[in-house]
VEXBA-536308 format. One line per field, with one value per atom (N, C-alpha, C): x, y, z; atom name; residue in one letter; residue number from 1. Coordinates in steps of 0.1 Angstrom, whole numbers. Last residue first. Layout:
px	[X/...] .
py	[Y/...] .
pz	[Z/...] .
site	[CA/...] .
code	[a/...] .
pos	[NUM/...] .
***
This chain:
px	[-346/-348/-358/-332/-342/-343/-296/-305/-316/-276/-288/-295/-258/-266/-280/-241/-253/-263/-231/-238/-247/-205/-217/-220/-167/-179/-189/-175/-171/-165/-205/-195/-187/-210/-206/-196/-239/-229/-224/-244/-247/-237/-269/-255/-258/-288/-287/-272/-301/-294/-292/-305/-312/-301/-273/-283/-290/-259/-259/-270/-257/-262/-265/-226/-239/-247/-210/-217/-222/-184/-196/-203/-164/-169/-178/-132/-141/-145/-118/-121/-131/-128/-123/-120/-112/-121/-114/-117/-112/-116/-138/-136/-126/-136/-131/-131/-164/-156/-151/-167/-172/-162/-190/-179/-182/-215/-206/-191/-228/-232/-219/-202/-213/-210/-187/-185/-199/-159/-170/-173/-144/-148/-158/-120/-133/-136/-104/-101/-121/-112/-105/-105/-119/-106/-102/-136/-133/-120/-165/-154/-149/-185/-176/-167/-213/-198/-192/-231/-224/-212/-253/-239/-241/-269/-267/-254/-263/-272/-270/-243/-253/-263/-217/-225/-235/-207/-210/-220/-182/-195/-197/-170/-170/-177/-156/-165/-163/-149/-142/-156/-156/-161/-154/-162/-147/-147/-170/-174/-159/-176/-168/-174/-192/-192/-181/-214/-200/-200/-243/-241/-223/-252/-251/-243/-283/-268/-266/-301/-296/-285/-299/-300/-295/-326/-315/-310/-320/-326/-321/-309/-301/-320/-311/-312/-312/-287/-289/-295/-289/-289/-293/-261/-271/-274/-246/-249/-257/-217/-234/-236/-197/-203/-219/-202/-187/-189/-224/-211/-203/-243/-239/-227/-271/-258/-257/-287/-278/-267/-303/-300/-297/-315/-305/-305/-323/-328/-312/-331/-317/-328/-330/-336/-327/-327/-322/-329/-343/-341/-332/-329/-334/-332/-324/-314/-326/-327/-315/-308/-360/-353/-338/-360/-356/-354/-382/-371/-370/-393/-397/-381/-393/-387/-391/-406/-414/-405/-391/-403/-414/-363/-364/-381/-362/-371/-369/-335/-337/-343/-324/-333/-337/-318/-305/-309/-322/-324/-315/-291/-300/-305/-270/-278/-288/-256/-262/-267/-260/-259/-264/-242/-252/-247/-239/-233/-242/-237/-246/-236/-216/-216/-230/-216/-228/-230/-194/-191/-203/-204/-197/-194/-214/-225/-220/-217/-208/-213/-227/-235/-217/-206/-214/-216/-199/-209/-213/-184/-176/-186/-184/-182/-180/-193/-202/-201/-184/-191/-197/-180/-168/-175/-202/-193/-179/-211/-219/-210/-195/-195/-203/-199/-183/-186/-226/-223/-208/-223/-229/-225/-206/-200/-207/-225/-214/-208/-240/-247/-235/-231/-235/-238/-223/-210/-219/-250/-240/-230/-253/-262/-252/-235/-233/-240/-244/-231/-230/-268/-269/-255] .
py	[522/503/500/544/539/530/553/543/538/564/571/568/545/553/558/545/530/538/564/564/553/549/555/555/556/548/556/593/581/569/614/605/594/646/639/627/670/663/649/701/687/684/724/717/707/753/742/735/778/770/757/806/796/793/817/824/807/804/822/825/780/783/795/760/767/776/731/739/746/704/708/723/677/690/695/657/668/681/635/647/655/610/610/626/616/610/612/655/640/632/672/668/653/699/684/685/723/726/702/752/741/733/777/773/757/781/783/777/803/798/794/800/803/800/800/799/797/807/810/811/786/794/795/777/781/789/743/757/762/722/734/746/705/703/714/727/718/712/746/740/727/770/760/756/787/790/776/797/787/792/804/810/803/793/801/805/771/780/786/750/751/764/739/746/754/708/716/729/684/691/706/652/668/677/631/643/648/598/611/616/582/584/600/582/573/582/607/597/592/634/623/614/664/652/648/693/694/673/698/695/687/721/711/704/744/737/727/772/757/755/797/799/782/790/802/798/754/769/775/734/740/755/704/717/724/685/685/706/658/671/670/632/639/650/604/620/623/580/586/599/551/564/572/522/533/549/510/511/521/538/523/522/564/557/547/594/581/573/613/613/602/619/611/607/646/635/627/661/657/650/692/677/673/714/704/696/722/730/723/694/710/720/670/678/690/654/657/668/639/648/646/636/631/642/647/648/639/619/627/631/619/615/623/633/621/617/658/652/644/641/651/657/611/624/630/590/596/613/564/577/583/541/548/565/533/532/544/526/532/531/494/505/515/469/481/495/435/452/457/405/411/429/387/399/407/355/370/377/346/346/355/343/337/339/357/344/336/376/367/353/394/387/375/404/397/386/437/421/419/461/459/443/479/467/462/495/492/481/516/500/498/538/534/520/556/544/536/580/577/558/592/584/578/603/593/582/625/616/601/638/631/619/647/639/631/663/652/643/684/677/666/692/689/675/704/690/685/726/714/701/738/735/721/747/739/733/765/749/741/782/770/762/791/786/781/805/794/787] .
pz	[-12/-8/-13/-32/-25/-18/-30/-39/-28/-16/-20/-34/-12/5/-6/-28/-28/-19/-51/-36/-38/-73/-70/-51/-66/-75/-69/-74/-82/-68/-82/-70/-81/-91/-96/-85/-85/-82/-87/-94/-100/-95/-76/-75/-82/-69/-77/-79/-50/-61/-63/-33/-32/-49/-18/-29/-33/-1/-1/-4/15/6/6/30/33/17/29/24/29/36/35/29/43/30/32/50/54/46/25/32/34/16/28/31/-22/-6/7/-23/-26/-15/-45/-32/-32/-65/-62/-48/-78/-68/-66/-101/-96/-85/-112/-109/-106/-124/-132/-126/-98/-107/-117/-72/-76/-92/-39/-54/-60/-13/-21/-37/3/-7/-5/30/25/15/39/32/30/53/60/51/32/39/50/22/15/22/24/29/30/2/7/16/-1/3/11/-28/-18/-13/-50/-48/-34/-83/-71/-62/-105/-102/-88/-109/-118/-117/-99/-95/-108/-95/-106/-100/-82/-80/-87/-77/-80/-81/-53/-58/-66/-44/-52/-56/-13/-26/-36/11/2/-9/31/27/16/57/46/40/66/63/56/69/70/70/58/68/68/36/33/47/45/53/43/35/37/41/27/41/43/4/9/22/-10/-6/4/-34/-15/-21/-49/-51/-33/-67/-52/-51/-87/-89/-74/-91/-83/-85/-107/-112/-102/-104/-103/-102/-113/-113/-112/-108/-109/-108/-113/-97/-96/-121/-121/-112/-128/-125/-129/-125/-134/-128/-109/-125/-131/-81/-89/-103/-65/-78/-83/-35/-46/-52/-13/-17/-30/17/7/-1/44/30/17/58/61/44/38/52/51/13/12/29/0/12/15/-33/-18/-10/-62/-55/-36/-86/-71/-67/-121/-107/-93/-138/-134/-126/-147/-143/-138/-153/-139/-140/-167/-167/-154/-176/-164/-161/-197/-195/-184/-185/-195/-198/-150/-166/-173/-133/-137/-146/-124/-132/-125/-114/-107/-116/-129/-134/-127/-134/-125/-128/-167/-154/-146/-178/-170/-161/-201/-187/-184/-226/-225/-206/-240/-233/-227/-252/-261/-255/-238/-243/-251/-207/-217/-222/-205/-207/-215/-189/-204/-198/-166/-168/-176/-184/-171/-168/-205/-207/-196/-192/-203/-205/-173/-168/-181/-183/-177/-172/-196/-203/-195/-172/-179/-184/-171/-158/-163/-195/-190/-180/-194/-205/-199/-171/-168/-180/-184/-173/-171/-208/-210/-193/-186/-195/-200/-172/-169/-177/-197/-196/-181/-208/-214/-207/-187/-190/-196/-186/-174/-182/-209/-212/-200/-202/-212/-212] .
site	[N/CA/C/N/CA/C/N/CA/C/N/CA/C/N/CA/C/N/CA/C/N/CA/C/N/CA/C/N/CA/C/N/CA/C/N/CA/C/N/CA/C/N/CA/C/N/CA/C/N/CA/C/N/CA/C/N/CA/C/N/CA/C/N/CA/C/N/CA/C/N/CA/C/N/CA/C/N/CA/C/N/CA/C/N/CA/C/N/CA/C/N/CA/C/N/CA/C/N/CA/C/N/CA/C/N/CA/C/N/CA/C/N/CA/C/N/CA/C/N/CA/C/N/CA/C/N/CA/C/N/CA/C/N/CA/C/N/CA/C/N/CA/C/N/CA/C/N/CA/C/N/CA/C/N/CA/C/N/CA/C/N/CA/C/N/CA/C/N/CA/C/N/CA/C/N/CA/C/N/CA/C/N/CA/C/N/CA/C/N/CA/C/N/CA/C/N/CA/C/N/CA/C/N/CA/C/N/CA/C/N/CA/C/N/CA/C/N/CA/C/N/CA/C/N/CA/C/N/CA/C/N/CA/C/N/CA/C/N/CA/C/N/CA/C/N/CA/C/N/CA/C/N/CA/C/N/CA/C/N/CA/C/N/CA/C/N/CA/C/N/CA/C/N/CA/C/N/CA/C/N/CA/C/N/CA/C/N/CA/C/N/CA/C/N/CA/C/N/CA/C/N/CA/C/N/CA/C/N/CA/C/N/CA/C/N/CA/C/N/CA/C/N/CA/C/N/CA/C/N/CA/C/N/CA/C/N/CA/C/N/CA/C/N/CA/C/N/CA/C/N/CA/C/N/CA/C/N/CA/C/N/CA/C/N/CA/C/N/CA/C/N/CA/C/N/CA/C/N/CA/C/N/CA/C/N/CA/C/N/CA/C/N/CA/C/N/CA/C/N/CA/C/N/CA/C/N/CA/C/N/CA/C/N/CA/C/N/CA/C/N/CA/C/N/CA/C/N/CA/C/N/CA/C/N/CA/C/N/CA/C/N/CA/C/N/CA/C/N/CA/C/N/CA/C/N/CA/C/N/CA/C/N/CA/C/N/CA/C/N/CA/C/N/CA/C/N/CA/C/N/CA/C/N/CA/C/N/CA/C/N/CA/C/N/CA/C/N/CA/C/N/CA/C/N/CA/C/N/CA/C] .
code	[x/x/x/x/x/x/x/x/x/x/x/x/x/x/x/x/x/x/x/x/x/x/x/x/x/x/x/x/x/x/x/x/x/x/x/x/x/x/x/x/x/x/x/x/x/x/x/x/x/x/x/x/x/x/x/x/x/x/x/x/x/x/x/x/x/x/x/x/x/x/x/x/x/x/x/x/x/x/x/x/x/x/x/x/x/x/x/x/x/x/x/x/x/x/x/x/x/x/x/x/x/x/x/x/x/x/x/x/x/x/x/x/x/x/x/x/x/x/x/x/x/x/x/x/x/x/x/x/x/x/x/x/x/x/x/x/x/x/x/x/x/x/x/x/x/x/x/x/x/x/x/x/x/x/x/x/x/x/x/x/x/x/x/x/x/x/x/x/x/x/x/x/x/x/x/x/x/x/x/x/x/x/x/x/x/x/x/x/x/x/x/x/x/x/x/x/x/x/x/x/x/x/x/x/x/x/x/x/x/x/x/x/x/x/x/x/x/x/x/x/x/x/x/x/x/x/x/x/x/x/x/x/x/x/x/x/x/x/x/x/x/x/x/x/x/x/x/x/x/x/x/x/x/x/x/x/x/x/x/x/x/x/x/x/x/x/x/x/x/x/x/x/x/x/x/x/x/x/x/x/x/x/x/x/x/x/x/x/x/x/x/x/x/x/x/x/x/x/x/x/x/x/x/x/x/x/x/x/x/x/x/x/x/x/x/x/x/x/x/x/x/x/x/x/x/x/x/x/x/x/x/x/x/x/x/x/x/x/x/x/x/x/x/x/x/x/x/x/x/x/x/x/x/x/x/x/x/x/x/x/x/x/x/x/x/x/x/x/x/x/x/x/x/x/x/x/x/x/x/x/x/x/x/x/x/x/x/x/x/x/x/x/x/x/x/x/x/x/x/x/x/x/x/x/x/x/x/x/x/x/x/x/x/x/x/x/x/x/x/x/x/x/x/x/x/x/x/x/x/x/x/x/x/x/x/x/x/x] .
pos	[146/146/146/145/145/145/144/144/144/143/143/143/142/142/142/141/141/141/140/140/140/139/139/139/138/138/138/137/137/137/136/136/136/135/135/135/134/134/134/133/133/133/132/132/132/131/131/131/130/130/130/129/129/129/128/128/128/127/127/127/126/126/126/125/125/125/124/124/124/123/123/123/122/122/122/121/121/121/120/120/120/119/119/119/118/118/118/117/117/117/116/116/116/115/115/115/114/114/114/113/113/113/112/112/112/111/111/111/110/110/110/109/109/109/108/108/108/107/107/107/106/106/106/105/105/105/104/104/104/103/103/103/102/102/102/101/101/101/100/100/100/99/99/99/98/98/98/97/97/97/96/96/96/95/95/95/94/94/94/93/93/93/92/92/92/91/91/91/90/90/90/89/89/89/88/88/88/87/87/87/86/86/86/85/85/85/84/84/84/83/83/83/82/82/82/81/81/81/80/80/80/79/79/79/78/78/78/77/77/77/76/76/76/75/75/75/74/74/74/73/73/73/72/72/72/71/71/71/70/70/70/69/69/69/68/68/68/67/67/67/66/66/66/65/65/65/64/64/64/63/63/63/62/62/62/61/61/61/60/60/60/59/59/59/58/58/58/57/57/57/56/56/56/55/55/55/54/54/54/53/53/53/52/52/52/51/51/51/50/50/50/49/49/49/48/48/48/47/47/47/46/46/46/45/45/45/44/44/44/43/43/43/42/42/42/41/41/41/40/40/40/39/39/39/38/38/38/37/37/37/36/36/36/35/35/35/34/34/34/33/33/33/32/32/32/31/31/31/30/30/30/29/29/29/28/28/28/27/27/27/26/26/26/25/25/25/24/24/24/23/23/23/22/22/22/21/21/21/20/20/20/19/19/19/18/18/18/17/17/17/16/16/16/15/15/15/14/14/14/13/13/13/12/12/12/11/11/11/10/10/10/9/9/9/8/8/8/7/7/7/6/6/6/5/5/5/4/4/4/3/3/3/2/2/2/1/1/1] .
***
């Protein structure tokens, strides 16, 4: 119960880190074009994505600046070693991983959680079938439908 918490807590931050960043300027009558998500986002009624071999993700929330992925791994999965610009963080919500984060390798499970900075080499294998909330800052345009 206290990961949940401390997940929901960390998604509440990542939310609030984007709150005024596209607000309507409503005072100057300008339009502002808005990369959003809706403001509600049912993990029931969204389809998970195929995310790699035993992988899939839901994207939770976003806007330019920031975006939430839940990324569920099954036993044995690959998160496939990779860069991208984009600052990470990533919440381990359920299972047990073993990371590589620049070269360095952990191991970390339910409760921990693990910074990527951009541009460095990161990837994953999945000990124990689980659950990752990942946090990009700005957002993954890559993993917005067409």
């Amino acid at each position: 119960m206290k990961s949940l918490k401390y997940c929901l807590f960390l998604m509440g931050v990542c939310m609030l880190m984007s709150t005024n960043l596209y607000a309507d300027n409503e005072t100057s009558g300008t339009p502002v074009k808005k990369t959003r998500s809706e403001t509600f986002i049912y993990a029931k009624e969204k389809a998970w994505e195929p995310a790699g071999e035993g992988v899939k993700r839901q994207v939770l929330g976003y806007d330019g600046q920031v975006m939430v992925v839940k990324v569920k791994f099954e036993k044995g999965a690959v998160g496939t070693p990779h860069t991208h610009y984009h600052t990470q963080t990533t919440y381990v919500a359920s299972g047990k991983f073993e990371f590589t984060v620049g070269g360095e390798k952990k191991i970390v499970e339910a409760g921990d959680g693990i910074y990527m900075e951009p541009d460095v080499l990161h990837g994953c294998v999945c000990l124990e079938e689980g659950l990752l909330i990942d946090c990009f800052s700005p957002m993954r345009a890559d993993y917005l439908s067409k």
